[in-house]
Backbone bond lengths (Angstrom), bond angles and torsions (degrees), N, CA, C in turn:
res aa  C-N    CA-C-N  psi(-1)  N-CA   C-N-CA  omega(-1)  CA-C   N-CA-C  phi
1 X - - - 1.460 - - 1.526 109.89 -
2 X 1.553 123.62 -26.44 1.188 118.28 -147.97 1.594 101.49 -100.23
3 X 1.140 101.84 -23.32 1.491 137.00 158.54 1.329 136.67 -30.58
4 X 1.879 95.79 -68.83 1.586 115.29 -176.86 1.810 92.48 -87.61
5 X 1.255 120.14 -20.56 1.537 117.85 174.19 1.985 121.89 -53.92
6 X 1.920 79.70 -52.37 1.563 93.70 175.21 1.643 112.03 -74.65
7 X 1.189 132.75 -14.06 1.633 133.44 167.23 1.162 98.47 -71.31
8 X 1.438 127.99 -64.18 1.795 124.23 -172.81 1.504 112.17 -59.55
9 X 1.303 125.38 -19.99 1.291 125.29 164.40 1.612 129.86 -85.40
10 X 1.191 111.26 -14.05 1.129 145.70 164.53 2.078 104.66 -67.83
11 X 1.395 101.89 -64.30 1.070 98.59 167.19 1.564 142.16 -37.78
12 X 1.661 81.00 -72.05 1.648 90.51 167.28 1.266 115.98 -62.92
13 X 1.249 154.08 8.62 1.025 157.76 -160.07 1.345 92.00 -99.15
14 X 1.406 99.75 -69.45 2.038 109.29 -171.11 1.429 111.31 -50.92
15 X 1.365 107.68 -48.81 1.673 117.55 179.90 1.278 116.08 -55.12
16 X 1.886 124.89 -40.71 1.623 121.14 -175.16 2.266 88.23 -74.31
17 X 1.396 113.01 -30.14 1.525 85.18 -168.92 1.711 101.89 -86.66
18 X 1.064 122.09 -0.52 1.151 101.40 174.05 1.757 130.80 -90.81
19 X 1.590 112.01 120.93 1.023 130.00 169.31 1.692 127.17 -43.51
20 X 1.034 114.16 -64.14 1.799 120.00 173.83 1.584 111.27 -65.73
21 X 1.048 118.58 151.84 1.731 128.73 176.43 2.125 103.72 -54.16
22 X 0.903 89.65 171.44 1.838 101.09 -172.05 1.188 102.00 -80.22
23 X 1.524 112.33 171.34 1.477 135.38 -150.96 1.888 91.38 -73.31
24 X 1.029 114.35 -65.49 1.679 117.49 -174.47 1.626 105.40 -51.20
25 X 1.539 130.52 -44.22 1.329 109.15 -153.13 2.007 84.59 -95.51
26 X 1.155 124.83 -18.69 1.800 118.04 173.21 1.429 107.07 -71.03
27 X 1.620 115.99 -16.45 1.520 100.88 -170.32 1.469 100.91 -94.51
28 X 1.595 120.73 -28.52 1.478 133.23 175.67 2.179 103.08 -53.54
29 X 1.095 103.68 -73.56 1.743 111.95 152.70 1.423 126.79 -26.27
30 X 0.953 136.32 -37.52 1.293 153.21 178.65 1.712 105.54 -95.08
31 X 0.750 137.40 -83.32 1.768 134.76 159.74 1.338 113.30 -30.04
32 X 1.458 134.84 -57.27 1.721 130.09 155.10 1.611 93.50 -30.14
33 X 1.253 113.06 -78.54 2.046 100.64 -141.40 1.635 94.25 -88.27
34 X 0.906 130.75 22.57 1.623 127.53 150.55 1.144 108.14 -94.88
35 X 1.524 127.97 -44.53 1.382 111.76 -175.25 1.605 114.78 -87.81
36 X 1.332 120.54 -13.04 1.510 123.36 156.78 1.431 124.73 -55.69
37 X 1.403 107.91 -41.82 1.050 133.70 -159.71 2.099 115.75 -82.67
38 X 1.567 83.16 -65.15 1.535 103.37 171.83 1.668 134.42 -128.10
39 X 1.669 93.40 -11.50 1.376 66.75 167.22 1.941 119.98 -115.81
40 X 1.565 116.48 -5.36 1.329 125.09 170.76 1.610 95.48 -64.81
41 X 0.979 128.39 -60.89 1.694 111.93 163.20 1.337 147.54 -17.43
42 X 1.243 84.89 -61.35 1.972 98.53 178.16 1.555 99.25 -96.62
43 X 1.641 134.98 2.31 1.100 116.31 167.72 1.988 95.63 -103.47
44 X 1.086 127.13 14.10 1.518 127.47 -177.86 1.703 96.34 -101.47
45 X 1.222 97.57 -19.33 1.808 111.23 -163.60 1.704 91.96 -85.50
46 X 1.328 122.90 -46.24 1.423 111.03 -164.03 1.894 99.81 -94.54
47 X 1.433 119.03 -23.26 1.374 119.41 152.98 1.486 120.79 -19.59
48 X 1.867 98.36 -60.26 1.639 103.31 -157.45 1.745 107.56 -88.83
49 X 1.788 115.68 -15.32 0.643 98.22 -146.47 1.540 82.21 -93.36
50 X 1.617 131.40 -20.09 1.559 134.88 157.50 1.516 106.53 -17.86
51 X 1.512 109.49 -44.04 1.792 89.14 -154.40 1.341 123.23 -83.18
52 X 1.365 98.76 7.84 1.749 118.50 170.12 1.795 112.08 -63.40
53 X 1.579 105.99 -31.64 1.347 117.08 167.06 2.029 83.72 88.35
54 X 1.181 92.45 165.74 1.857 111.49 -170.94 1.467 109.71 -77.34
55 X 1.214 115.87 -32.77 1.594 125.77 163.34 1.932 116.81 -44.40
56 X 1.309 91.86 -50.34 1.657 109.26 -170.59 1.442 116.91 -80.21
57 X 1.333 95.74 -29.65 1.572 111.46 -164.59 1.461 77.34 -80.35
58 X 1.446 134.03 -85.74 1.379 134.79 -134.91 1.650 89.75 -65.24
59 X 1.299 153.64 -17.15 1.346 146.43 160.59 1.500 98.93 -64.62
60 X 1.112 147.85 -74.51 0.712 96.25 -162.64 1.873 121.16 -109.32
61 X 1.296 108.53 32.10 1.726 116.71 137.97 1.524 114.49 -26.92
62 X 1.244 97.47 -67.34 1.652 118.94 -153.66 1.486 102.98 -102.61
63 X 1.245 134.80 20.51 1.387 143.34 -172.11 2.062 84.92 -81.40
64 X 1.334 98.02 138.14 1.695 105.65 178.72 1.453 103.59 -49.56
65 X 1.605 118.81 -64.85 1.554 126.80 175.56 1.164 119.56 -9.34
66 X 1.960 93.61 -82.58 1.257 101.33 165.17 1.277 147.05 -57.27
67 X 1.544 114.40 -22.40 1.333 125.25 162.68 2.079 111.67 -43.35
68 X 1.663 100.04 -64.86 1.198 112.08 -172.80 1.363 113.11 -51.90
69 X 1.340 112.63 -64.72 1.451 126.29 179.15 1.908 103.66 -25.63
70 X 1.434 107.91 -72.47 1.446 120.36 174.16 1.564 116.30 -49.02
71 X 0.847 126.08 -25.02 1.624 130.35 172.06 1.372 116.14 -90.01
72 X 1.245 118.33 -17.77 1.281 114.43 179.09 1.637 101.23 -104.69
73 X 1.376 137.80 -13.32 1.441 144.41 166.68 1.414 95.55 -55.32
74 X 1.640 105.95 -84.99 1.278 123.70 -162.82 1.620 100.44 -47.48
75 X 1.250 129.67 -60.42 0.918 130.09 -155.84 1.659 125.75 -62.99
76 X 1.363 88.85 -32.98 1.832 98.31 165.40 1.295 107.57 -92.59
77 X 1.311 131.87 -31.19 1.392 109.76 148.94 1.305 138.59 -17.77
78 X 1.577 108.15 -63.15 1.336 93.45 -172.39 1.421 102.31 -123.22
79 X 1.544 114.78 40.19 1.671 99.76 143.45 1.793 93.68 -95.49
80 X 1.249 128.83 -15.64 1.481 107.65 -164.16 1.448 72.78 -89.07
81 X 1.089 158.69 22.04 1.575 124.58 147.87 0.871 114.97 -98.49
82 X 1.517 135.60 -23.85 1.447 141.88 169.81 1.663 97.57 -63.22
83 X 1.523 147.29 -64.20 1.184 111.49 156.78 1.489 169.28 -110.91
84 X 1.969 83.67 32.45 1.606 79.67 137.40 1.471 137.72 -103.30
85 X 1.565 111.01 32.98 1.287 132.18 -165.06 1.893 78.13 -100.96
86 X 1.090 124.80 -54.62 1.163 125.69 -161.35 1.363 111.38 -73.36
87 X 1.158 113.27 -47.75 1.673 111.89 -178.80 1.652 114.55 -97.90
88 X 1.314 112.27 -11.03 1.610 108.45 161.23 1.451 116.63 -72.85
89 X 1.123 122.42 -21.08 1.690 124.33 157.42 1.364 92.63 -57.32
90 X 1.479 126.35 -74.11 1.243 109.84 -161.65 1.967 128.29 -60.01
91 X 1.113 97.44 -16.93 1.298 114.31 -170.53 1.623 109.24 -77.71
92 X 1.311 106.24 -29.93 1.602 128.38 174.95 1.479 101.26 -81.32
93 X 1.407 116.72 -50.57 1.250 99.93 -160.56 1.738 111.18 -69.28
94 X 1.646 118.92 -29.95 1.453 133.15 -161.17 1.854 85.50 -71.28
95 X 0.761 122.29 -29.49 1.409 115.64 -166.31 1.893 125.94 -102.43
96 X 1.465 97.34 -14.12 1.350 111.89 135.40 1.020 149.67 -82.12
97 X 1.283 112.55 -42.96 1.492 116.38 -179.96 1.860 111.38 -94.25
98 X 1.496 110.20 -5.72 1.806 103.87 166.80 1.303 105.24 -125.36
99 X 1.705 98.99 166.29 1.528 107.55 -173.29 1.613 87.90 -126.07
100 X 1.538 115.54 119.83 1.249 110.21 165.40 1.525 108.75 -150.21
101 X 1.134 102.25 -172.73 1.659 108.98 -170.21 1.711 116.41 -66.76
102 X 1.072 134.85 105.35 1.276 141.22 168.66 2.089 100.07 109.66
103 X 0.938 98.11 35.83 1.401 94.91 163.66 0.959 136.04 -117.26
104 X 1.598 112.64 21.43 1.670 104.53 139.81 1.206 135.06 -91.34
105 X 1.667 98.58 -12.60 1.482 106.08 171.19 1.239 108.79 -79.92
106 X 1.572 125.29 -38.93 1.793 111.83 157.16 1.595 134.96 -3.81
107 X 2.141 76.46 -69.03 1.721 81.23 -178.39 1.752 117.50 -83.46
108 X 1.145 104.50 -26.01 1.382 101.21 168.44 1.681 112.81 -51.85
109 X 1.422 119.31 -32.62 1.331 98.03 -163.12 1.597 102.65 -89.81
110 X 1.344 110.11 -10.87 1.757 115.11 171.38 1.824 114.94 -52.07
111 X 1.415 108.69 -22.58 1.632 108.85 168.36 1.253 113.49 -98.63
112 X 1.271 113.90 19.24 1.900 98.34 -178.62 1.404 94.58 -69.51
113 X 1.252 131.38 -51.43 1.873 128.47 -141.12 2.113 67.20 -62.82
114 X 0.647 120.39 -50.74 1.887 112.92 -159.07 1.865 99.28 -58.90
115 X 0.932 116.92 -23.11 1.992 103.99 179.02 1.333 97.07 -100.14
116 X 1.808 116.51 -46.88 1.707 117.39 -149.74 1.574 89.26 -57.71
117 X 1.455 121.53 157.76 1.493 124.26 159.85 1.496 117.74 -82.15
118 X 1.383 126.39 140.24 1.339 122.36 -161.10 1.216 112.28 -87.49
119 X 1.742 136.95 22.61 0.675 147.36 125.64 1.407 127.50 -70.53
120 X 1.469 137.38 -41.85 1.289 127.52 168.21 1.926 100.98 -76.64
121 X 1.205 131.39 4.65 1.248 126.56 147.08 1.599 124.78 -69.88
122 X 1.240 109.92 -52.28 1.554 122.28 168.97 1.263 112.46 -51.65
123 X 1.474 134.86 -36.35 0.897 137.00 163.59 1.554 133.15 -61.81
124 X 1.171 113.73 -37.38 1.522 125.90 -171.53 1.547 103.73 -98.27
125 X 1.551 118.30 -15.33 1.556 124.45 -178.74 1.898 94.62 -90.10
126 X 1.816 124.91 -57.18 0.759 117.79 166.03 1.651 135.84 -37.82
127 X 1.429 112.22 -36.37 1.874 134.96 155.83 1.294 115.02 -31.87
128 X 1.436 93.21 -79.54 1.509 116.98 164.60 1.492 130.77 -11.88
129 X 1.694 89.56 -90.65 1.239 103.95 -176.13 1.443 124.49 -110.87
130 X 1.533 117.80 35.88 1.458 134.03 158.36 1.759 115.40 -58.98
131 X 1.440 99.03 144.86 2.030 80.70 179.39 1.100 112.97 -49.09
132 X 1.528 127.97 -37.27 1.605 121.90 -170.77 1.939 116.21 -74.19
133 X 1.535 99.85 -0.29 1.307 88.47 -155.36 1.529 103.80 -113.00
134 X 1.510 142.88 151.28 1.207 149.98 -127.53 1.472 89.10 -70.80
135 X 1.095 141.88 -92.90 1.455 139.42 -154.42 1.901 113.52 -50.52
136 X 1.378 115.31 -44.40 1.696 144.56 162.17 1.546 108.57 -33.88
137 X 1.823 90.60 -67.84 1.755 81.56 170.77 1.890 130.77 -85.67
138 X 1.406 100.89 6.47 1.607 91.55 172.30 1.289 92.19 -106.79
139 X 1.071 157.56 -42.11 1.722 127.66 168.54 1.427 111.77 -56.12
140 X 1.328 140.35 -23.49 1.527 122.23 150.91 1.390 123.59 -56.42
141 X 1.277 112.52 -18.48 1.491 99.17 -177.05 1.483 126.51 -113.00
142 X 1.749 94.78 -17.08 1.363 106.73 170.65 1.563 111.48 -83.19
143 X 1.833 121.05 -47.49 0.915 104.44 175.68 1.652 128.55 -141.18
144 X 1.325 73.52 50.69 2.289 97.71 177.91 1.730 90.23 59.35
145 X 1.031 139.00 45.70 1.851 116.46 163.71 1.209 104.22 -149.75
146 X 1.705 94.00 122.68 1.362 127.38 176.31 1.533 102.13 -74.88
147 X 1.390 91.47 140.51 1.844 101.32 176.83 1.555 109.36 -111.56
148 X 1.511 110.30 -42.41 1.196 117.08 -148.30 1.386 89.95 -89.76
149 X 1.754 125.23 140.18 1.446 156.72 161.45 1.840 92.26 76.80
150 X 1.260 113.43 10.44 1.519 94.33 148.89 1.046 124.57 -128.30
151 X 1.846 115.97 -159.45 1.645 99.33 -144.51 1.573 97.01 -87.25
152 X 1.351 136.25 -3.53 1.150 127.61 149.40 1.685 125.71 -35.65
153 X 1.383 128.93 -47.38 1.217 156.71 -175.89 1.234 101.54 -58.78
154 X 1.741 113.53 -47.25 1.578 130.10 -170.30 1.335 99.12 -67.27
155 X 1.480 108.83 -45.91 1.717 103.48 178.58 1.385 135.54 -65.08
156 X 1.327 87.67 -43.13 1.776 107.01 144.87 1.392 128.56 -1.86
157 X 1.870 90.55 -94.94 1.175 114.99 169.84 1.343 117.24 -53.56
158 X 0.946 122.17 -54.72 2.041 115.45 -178.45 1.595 112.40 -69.02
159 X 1.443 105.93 -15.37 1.926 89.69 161.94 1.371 116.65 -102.63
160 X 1.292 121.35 10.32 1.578 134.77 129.14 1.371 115.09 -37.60
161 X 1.027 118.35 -95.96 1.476 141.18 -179.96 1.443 115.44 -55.88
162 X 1.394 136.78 -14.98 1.145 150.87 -178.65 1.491 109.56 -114.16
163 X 1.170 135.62 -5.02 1.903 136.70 174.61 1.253 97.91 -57.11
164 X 1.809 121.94 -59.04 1.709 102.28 -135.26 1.363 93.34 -85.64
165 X 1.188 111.97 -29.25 1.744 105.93 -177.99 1.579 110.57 -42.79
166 X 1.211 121.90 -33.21 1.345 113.20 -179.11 1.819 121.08 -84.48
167 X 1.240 84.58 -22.68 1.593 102.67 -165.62 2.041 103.93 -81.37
168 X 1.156 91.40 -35.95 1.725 101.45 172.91 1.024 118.45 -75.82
169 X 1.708 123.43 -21.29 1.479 116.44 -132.53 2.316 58.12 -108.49
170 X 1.173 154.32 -62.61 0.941 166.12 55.28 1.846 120.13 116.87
171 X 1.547 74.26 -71.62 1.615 101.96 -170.99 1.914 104.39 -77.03
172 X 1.215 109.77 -33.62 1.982 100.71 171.68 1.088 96.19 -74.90
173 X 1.554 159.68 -12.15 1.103 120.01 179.91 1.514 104.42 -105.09
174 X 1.285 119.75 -21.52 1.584 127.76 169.31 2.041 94.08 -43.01
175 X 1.558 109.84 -60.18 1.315 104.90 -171.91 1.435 128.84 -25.66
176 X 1.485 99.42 -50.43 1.247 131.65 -124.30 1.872 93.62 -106.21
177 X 1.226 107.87 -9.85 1.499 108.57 178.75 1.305 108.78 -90.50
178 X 1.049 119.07 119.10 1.439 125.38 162.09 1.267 136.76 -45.92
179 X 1.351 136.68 103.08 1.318 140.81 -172.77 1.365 123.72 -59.96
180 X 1.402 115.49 -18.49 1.116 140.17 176.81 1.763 100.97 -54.73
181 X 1.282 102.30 -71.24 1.500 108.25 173.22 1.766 114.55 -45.33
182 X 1.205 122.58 -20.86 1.067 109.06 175.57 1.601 118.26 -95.88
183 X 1.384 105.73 -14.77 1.226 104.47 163.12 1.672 125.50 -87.52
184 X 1.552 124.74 -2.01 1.075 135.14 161.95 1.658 100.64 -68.99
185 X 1.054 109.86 -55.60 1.559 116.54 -175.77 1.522 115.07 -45.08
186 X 1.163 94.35 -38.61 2.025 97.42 -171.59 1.679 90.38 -102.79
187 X 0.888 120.69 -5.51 1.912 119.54 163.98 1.550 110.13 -59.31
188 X 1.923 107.88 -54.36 1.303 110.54 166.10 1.098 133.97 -99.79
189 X 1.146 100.64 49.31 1.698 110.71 169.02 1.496 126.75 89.40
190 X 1.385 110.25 1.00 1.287 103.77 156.16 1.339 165.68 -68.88
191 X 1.166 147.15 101.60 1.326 136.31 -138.02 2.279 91.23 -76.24
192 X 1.908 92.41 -169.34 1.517 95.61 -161.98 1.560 99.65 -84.19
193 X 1.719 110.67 -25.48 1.448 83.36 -168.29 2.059 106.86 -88.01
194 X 1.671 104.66 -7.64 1.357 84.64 153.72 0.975 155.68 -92.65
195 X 1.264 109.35 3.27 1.657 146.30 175.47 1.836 93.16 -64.23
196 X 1.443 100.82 -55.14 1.968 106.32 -174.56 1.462 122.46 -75.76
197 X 1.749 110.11 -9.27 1.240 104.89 169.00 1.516 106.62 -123.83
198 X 1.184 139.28 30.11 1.372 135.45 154.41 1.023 123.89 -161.20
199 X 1.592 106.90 40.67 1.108 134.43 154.96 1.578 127.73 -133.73
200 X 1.526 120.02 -55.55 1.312 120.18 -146.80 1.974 71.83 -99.39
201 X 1.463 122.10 -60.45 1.462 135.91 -159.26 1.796 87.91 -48.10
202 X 0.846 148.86 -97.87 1.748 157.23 -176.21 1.974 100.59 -0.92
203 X 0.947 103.01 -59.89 1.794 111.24 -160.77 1.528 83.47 -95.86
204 X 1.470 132.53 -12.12 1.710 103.75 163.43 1.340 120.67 -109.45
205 X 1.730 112.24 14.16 1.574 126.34 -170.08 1.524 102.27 -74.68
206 X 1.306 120.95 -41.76 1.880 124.73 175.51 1.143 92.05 -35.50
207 X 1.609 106.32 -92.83 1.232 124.98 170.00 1.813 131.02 21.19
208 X 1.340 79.45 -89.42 1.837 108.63 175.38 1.146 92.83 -48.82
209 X 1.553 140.22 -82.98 1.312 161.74 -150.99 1.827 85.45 -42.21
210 X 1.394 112.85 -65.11 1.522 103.57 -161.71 1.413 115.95 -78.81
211 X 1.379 116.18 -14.93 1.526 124.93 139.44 1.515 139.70 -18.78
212 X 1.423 81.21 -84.83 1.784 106.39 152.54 1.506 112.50 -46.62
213 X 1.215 137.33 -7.32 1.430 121.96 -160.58 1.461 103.16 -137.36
214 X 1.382 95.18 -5.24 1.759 103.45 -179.52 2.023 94.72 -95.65
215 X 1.321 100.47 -55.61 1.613 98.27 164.02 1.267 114.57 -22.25
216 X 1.281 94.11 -80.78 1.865 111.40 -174.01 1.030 113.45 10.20
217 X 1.987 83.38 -82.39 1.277 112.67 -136.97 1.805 105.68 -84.27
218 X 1.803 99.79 -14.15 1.351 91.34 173.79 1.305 129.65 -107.66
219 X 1.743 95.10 34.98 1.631 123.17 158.39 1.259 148.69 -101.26
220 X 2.060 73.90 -10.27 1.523 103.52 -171.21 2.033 97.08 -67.22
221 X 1.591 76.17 -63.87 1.864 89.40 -172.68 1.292 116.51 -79.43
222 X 1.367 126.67 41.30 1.694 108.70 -169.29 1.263 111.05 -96.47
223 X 1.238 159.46 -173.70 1.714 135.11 -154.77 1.836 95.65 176.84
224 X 1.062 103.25 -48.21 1.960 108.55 -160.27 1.950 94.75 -74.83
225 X 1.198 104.80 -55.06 1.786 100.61 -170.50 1.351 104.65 -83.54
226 X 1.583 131.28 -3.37 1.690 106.17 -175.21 1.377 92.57 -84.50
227 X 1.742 114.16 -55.44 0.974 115.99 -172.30 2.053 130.35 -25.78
228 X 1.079 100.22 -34.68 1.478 117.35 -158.35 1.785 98.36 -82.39
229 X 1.742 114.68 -34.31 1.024 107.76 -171.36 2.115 113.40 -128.51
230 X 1.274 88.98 21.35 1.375 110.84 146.20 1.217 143.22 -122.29
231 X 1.429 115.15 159.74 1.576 102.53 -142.68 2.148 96.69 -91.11
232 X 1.221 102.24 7.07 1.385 114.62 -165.54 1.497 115.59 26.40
233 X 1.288 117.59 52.96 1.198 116.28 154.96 2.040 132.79 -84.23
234 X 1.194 102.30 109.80 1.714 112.72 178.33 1.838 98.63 -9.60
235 X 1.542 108.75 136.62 1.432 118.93 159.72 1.688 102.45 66.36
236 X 1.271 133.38 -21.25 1.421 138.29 162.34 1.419 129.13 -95.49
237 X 1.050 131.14 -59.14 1.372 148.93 -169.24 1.475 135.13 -139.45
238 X 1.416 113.35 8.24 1.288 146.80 169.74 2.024 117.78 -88.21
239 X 1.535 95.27 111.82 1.192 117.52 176.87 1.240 137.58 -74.77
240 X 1.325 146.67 156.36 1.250 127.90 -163.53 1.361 99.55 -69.65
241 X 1.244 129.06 -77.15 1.409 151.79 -160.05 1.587 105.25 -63.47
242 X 1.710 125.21 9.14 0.757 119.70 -178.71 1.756 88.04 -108.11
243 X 1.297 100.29 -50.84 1.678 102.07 -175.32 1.791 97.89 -55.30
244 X 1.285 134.41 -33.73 1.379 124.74 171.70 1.541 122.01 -45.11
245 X 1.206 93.40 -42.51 1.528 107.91 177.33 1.275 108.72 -82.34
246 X 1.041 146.93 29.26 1.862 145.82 -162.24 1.721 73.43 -159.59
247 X 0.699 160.50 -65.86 1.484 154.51 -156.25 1.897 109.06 -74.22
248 X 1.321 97.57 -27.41 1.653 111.08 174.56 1.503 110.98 -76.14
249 X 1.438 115.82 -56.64 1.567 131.81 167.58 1.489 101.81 -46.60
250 X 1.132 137.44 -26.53 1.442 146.01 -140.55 1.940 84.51 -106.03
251 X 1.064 115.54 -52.48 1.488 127.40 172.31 1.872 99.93 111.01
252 X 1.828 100.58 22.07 1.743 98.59 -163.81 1.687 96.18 -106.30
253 X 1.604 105.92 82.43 1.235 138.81 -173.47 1.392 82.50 -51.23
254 X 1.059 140.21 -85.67 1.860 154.53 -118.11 1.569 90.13 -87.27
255 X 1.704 115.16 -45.69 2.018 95.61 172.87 1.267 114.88 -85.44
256 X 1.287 126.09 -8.23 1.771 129.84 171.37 1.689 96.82 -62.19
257 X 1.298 115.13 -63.83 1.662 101.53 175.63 1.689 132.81 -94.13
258 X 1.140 99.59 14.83 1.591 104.10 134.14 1.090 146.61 -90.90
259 X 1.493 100.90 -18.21 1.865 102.95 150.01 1.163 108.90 -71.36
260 X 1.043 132.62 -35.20 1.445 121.48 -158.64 1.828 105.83 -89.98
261 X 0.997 96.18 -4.45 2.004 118.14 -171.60 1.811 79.53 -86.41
262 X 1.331 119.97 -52.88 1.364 113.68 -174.77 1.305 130.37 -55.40
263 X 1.585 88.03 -48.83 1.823 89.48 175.09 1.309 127.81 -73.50
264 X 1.510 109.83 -20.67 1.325 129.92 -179.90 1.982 96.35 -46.91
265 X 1.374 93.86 -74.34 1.218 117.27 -146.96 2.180 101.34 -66.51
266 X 1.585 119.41 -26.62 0.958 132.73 136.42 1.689 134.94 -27.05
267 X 1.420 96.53 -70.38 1.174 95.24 179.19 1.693 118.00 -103.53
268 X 1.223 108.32 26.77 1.624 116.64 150.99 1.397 107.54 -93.99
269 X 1.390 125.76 -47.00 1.609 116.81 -174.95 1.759 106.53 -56.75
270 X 1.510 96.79 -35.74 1.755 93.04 -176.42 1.254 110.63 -54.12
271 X 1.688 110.86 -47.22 1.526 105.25 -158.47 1.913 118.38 -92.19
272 X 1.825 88.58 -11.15 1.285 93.50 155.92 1.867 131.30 -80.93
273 X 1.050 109.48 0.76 1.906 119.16 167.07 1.615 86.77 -91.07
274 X 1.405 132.17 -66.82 1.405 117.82 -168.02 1.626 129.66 -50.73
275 X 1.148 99.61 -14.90 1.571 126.92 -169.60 1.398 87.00 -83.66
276 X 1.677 132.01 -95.63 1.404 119.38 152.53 1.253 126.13 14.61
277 X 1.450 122.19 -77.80 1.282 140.79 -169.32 1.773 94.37 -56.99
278 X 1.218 97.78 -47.41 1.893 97.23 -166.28 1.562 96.38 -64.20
279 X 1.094 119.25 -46.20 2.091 123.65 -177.32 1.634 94.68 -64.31
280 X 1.068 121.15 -17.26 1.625 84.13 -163.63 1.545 91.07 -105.24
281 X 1.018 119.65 -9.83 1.968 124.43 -172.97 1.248 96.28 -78.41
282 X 1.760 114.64 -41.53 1.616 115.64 -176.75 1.628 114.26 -57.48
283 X 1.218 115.26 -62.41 1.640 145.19 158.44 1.851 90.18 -22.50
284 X 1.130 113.62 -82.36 1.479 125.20 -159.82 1.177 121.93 -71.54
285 X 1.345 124.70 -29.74 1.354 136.19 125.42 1.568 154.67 -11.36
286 X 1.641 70.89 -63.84 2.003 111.30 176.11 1.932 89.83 -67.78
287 X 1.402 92.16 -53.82 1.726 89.84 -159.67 1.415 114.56 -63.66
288 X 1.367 117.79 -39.56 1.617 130.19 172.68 1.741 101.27 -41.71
């Protein structure tokens, strides 16, 4: 008795300090503006793109176009996340762990791709690195490779627009590690690069992982800056979400959202293995 008294008091306790509405009417709130939001959408999206019937759809799945278009999305996708997966660690780490002259404007300039519009990016990257244009024409001449309007350019552009996500997502947990521990580490004998892989690398692997997946995914769909500095030519330099939009102009409602039924369903399996990947590093991590 004295028991179930101190649980119900316990209760009410949490309930008078708690500020936000209760668990049932936040979870009712939360399910409304997700399914308003995202999921009556993407289930209106695979609705329309059904009425093509399985015959139509899988033509044009496997249509060459569309093949290319999708291989060249995904595919510069996630090498520009692999490096800004690689150098947004580094970009996080130089700006945590030193104090030097002009580093707040550093990090300030790590959010421009997040205000600039990715069209006046496409533009000033297309400038850039066009053959005629200062950076464009000295890698043509120093070392024969064109950047500008091919899918190099595309990659370009999406590790533009894809850096800070990694570098932000990054830098609070870089903060947040204690140096202390790394000086215990080299107390017992550890040298630096094992100090960085079984120590500092473990508690920033989550991290990275959701980094990498924030990139991705905002390489998957990016549309305003490739456009500007690719030459969007079919089977070369042509994007998914660009051919979506050429299929919309086209007025061919039913293959505009079956590409987009494609990528959908694409780049959820991707980010659902990374998601995985992030639980089991946590788990394996946690347990180390």
């Amino acid at each position: 008795m004295a028991s179930a008294a101190l649980d119900g008091a316990r209760i009410i306790r949490w309930r008078r300090r708690s500020v936000l509405p209760g668990f049932g009417l936040s979870l009712g709130y939360t399910i409304a503006y997700l399914s308003l939001v995202v999921l009556i959408p993407l289930a209106g999206l695979g609705i329309r793109s059904a009425t093509l019937g399985w015959d139509a759809f899988w033509a044009i799945a496997f249509d060459p176009r569309v093949v290319s278009a999708l291989q060249l999305s995904f595919g510069a996708a996630l090498i520009a996340a692999i490096v800004n997966t690689v150098f947004g660690v580094l970009v996080a780490w130089v700006l945590v762990r030193y104090r030097f002259p002009g580093r707040r404007w550093l990090d300030a300039a790590v959010d421009l791709p997040f205000a600039l519009p990715t069209a006046v990016a496409g533009i000033a990257l297309a400038t850039l690195y066009a053959p005629n244009g200062p950076f464009g024409a000295l890698l043509m001449s120093w070392f024969g490779v064109k950047v500008g309007f091919t899918s190099i350019g595309v990659t370009l552009a999406l590790i533009f627009v894809g850096l800070p996500f990694v570098v932000r997502t990054v830098q609070p947990v870089l903060e947040e590690i204690d140096r202390e521990t790394e000086e215990v580490s080299a107390t017992l004998g550890a040298g630096r690069l094992r100090t960085a892989t079984r120590v500092i690398l473990p508690a920033m692997f989550p991290a990275i992982l959701t980094g990498f997946a924030l990139s991705f995914a905002r390489g998957v769909g990016e549309y305003g800056s490739v456009i500007f500095i690719a030459s969007n030519l079919p089977y070369k330099s042509e994007i998914a979400p660009l051919l979506i939009v050429i299929k919309l102009e086209e007025h061919n409602y039913a293959g505009a959202t079956a590409i987009a039924t494609i990528m959908l369903v694409i780049s959820f399996a991707m980010l659902f293995v990374i998601n995985m990947l992030q639980a089991w590093s946590r788990k394996w991590f946690g347990h180390e």
